[in-house]
Every structure is written in structure tokens, then in C-alpha cells.
C-alpha positions as CSV (number, residue, x, y, z in Angstrom):
1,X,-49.2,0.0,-45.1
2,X,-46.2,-1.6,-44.7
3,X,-46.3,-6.0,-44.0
4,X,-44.0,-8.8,-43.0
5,X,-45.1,-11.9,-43.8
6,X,-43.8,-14.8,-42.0
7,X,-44.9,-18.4,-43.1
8,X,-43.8,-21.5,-40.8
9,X,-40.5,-23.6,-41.9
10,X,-42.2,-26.7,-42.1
11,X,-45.3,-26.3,-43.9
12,X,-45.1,-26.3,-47.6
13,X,-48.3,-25.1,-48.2
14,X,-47.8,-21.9,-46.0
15,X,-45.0,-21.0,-48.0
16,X,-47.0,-21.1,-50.9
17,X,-49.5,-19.3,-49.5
18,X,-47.1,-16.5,-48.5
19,X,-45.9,-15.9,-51.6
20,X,-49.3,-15.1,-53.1
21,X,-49.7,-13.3,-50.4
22,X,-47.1,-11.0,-50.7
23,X,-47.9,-10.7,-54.5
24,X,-51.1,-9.6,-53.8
25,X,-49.9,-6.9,-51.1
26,X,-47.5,-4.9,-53.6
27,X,-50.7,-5.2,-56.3
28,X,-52.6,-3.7,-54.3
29,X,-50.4,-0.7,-53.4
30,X,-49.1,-1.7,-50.1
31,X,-45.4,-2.5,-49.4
32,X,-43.5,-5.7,-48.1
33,X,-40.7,-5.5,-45.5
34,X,-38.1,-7.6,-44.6
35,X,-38.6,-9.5,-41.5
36,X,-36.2,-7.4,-39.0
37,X,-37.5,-4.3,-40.6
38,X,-39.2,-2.4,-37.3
39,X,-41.0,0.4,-39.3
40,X,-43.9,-2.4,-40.2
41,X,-47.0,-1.9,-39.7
42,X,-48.5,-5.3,-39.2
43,X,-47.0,-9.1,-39.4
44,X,-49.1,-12.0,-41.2
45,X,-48.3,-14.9,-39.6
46,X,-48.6,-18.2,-41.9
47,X,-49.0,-21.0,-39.1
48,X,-50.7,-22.4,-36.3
49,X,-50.7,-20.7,-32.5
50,X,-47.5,-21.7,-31.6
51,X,-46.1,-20.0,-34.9
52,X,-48.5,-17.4,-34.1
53,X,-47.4,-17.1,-30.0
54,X,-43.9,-17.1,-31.4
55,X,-44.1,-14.2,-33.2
56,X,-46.6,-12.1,-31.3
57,X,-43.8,-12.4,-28.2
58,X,-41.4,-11.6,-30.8
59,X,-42.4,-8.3,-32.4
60,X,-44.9,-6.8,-30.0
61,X,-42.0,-5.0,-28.1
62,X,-41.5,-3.1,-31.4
63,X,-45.4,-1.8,-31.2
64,X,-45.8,-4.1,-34.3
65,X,-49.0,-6.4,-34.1
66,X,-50.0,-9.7,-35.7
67,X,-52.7,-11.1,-37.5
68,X,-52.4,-15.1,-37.3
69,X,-53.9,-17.2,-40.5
70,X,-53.6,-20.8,-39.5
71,X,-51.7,-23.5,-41.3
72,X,-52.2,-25.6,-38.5
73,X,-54.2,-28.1,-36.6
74,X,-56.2,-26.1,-33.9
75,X,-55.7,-22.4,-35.1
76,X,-57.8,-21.6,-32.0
77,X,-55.8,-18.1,-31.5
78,X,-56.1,-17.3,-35.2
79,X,-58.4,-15.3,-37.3
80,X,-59.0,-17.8,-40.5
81,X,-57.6,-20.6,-42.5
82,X,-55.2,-20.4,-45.5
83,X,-57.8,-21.0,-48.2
84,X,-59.5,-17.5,-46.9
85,X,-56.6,-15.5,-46.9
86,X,-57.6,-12.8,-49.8
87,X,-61.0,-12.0,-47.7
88,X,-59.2,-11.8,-44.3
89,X,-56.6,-9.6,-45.2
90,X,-59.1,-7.7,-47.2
91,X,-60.8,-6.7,-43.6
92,X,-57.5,-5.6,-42.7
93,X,-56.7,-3.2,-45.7
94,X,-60.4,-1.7,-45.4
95,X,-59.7,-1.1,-41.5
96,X,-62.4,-3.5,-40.1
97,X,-60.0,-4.8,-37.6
98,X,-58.4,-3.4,-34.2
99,X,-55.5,-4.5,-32.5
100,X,-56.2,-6.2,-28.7
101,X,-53.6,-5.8,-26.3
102,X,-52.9,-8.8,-24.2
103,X,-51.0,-9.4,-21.1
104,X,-47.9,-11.5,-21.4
105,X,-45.7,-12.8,-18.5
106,X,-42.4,-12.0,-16.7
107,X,-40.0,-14.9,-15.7
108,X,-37.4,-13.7,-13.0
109,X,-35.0,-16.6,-12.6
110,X,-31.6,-17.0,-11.3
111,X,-31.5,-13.0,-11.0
112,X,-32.3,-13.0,-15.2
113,X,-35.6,-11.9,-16.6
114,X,-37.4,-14.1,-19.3
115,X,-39.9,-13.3,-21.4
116,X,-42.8,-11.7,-22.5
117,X,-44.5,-15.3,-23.0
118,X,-48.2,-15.2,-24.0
119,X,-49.5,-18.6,-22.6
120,X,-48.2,-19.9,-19.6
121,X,-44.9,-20.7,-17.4
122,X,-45.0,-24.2,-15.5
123,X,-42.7,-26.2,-13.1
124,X,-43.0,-30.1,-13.6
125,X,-41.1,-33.1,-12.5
126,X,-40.9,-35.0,-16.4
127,X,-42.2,-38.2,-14.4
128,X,-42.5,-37.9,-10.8
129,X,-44.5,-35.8,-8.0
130,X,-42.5,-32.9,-6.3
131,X,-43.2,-30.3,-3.7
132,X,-43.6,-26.5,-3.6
133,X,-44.3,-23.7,-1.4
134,X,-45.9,-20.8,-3.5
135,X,-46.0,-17.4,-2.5
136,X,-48.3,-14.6,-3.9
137,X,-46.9,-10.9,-2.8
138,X,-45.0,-12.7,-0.2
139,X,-47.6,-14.4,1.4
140,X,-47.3,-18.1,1.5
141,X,-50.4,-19.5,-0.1
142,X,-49.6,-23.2,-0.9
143,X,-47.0,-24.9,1.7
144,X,-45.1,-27.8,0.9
145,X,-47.9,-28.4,-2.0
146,X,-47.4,-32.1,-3.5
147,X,-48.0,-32.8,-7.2
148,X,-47.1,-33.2,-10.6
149,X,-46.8,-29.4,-11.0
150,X,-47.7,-26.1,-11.1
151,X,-49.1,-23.7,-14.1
152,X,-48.9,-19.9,-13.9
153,X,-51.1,-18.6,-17.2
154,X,-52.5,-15.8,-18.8
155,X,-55.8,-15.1,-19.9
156,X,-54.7,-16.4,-23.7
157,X,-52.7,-19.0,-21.9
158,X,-55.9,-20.2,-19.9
159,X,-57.6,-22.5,-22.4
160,X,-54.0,-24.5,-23.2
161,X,-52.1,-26.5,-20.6
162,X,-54.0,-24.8,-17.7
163,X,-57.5,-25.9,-18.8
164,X,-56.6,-29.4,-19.4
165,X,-55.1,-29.3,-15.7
166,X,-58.9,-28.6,-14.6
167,X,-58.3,-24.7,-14.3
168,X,-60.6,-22.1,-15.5
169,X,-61.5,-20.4,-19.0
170,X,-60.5,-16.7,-19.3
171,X,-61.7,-14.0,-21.3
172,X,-58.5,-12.7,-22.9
173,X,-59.9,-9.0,-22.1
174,X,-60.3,-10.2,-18.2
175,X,-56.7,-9.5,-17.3
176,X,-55.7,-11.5,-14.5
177,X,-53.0,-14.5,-13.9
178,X,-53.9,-18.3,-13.2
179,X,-51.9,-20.8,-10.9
180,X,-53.2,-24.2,-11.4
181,X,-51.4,-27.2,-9.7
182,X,-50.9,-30.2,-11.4
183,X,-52.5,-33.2,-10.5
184,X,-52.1,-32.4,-6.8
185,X,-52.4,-34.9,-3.7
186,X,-54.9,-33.4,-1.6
187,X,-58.7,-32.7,-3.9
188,X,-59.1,-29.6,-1.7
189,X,-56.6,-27.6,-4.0
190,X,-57.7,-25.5,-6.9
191,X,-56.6,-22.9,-9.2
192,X,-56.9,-19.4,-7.9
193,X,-57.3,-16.4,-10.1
194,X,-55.0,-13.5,-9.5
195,X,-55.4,-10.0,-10.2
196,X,-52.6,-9.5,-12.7
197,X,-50.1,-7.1,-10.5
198,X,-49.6,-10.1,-8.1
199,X,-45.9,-11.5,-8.4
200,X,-46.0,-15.1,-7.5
201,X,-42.7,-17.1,-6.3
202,X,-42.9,-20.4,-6.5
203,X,-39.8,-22.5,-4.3
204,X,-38.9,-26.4,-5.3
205,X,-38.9,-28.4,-2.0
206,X,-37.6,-31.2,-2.8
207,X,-38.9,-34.7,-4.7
208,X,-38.3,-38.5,-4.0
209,X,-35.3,-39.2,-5.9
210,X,-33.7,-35.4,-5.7
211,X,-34.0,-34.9,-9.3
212,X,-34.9,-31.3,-10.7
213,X,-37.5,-30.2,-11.8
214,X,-38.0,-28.7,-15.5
215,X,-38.9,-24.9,-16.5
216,X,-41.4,-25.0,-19.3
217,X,-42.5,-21.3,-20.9
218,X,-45.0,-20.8,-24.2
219,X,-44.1,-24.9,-25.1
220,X,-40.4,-24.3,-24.6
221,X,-38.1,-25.9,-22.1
222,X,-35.8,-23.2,-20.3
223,X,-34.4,-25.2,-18.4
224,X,-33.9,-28.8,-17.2
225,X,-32.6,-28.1,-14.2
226,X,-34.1,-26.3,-11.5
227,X,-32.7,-27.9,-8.3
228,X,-33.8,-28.1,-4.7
229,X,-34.7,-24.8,-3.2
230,X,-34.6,-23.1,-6.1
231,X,-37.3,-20.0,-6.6
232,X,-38.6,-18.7,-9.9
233,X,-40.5,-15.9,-9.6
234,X,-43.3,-14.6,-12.2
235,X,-45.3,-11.3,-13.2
236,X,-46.8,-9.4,-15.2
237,X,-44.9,-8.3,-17.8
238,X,-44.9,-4.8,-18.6
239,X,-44.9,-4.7,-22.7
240,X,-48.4,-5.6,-23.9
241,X,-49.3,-8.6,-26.6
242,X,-50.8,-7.4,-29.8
243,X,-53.0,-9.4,-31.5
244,X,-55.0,-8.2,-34.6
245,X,-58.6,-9.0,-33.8
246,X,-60.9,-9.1,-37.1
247,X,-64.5,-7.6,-37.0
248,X,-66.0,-11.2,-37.4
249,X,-63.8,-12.8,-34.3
250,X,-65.8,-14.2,-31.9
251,X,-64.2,-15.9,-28.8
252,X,-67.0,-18.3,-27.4
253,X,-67.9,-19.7,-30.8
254,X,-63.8,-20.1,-31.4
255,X,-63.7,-22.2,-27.9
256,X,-67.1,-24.4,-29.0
257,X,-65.9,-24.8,-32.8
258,X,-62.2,-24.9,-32.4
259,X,-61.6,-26.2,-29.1
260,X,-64.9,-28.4,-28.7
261,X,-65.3,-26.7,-25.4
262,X,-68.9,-25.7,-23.5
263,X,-70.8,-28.0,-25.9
């Protein structure tokens, strides 16, 4: 088999780590490719889930999937922690693994498509309320909707920003999209659950000081500045995730142990 192995900048010890890693790979008959080197077989990513999210949106549109070992806090989308690396990628070498495909998201804005982002796309005013009228397939489902925000998720994306905004937990197999509004006005709002060839258009109204509203995707500002009567538009996007899923993962004991969910 042919690996990358990509460690995160900033942490010393995943650099380390990589190193042995790498080591290990070539001893044990395998081969080690440079990072822009498309005929790879699989990525090990040295990091926690944003690393992990980066590179999975990264080098899935090459058909090349990624097995995340964290170096992070939360590691909740990873398969292990550094200190176990030798018996994870063990799994891998012995074929006790299988590659999940996930759904990512589309961003269509200003006539330019964004993406594929793994978690989530949100609109939100950095400290005041604003108004939105949100569309799904051209039917107008929230009108002049007042709140902090609105999140548009995946299933991976669904126990990040979207959870902690009071909207549902989905399995990452259940492929569907999530709008969650942020902090809304009126307590009758929820999320709703879409099935995932819905495009959703979301419009900025206006807010009290006529400020714009920011354009957040996967943790990343896009843009500062999306103005009154602006629309961004989101779907599906059409090139799968691939995330290396080891034998041993298990997603509600990840969400209980990890994430200190359902307890």
C-alpha cells in the first residue's frame, strides 16, 4: 500500500509520532508518498477533527480516504489516540477496516461553488440578532425568521455546532441535511431534518444596525460580509467523504465516552 502521512503544524508530539510512523510503514514493506502524490492509497492523519475534517475535504475528491489518529482534545471523529498508533494501523495493513462514505455539502454563493465541507455551513450575526427567510426546493419554510442564526449540517456535522444549538444527533450512515436556527425569538421553531437532495436558500433580511452577517463553513470564516438580501444557497455535494472506519469503531460509545453525550 501506498501512505501519506500528515501530522498537524502545531503539535510536536504528532510530528514525532509521524515520523515513527512512517518508519514503521517502509519496515514493514509498504511505501510512503509525498503529500500531493494522488496514486495513495490511504492518508494517516496525525491531529484532532478539525485536522482530520481538513484533510478528508481535501483528498476525498482524489478517491483517497483517511484514517484520523487524534492528537487532539476531543478526537470524537477519530479512530484512536497517538500512543496506539502501531495496533491501529496494524488493523489497517491486515484489512480489518472499510472505508465509509459520507455526505459533504455544497455552498453556491455569489454565483461560485464552495466546498465539499464535512460539518456544517452557518449564517450568524458575530453579536446581534438578524432575519431570514429560508427556502427548501423553493418553498418558503421560515419567513422573516429572527435569531442569532442559522446552521445547515451533515450527519458528521450534526453532533458539533448544530447539537449545541439544541438540534438533533445523526447517524453518519442516515444521510440527510439539518437546519437548525440559532437561538431564535419565537420557541415554536425547531430544526427540521431534510432528506439530503433538498437544496436549501437561505436570504439575509436585514438586522438592527444593517451590518452583515458572517459565512462560517467546517470552522472557517468565508466571508465577513454577506449583506442585506443576499442568498446563499446549499446542497448536497456530489463527491462523497471517505473516512476509514476500523473494525472496533463504535459510534454511540464514541458520543457517551468522547462527547459525554446520552449519559
Amino acid at each position: 500500500m501506498k501512505f501519506i502521512v500528515t501530522a498537524h503544524p502545531d503539535k510536536s508530539e504528532a510530528q514525532k509520532v509521524k515520523t515513527d510512523i512512517e518508519a514503521w510503514i517502509k519496515d514493514s514493506g509498504n511505501m510512503i508518498v509525498a503529500e500531493d502524490d494522488a496514486s495513495a492509497d490511504l492518508v494517516v492523519v496525525l491531529g484532532g477533527d478539525g485536522f482530520l475534517i481538513h484533510n478528508v475535504t481535501k483528498y476525498s475528491p482524489l478517491n483517497i480516504p483517511c484514517l484520523g489518529i487524534n492528537a487532539g482534545n476531543v478526537g470524537f471523529l477519530t479512530s484512536g489516540n497517538l500512543n496506539e498508533w502501531k495496533s491501529l494501523l496494524t488493523q489497517v495493513l491486515e484489512k480489518n477496516f472499510k472505508v465509509e462514505e459520507r455526505m459533504g455539502l455544497e455552498l453556491e454563493y455569489k454565483d461560485e461553488k464552495f466546498g465539499p465541507f464535512a460539518n456544517d455551513i452557518y449564517l450568524k450575526h458575530p453579536t446581534l440578532m438578524s432575519s431570514y427567510n429560508v427556502k427548501i426546493n423553493s418553498e418558503v419554510i421560515f419567513k422573516n425568521l429572527h435569531g442569532d442564526g442559522i446552521i445547515v449540517s451533515t450527519p458528521t456535522g450534526s453532533t458539533g455546532y448544530n447539537v449545541s444549538a439544541g438540534g438533533p444527533i445523526i447517524q453518519p450512515k442516515v444521510y440527510s441535511l439539518v437546519v437548525t436556527p440559532i437561538c431564535p425569538v419565537h420557541l415554536n421553531i425547531r430544526s427540521l431534518v431534510l432528506d439530503p437532495e433538498s437544496e436549501i436558500e437561505i436570504e439575509v433580511l436585514h438586522d438592527r444596525h444593517s451590518e452583515p452577517v458572517s459565512l462560517t463553513a467546517d470552522g472557517k470564516l468565508l466571508s465577513a460580509l454577506v449583506g442585506k438580501k443576499e442568498k446563499i444557497v446549499i446542497r448536497r455535494h456530489p463527491k462523497s467523504l471517505l473516512f476509514v472506519i476500523l473494525d472496533h469503531s463504535e459510534f454511540y460509545r464514541a458520543l457517551q465516552n468522547k462527547k459525554g453525550l446520552m449519559k
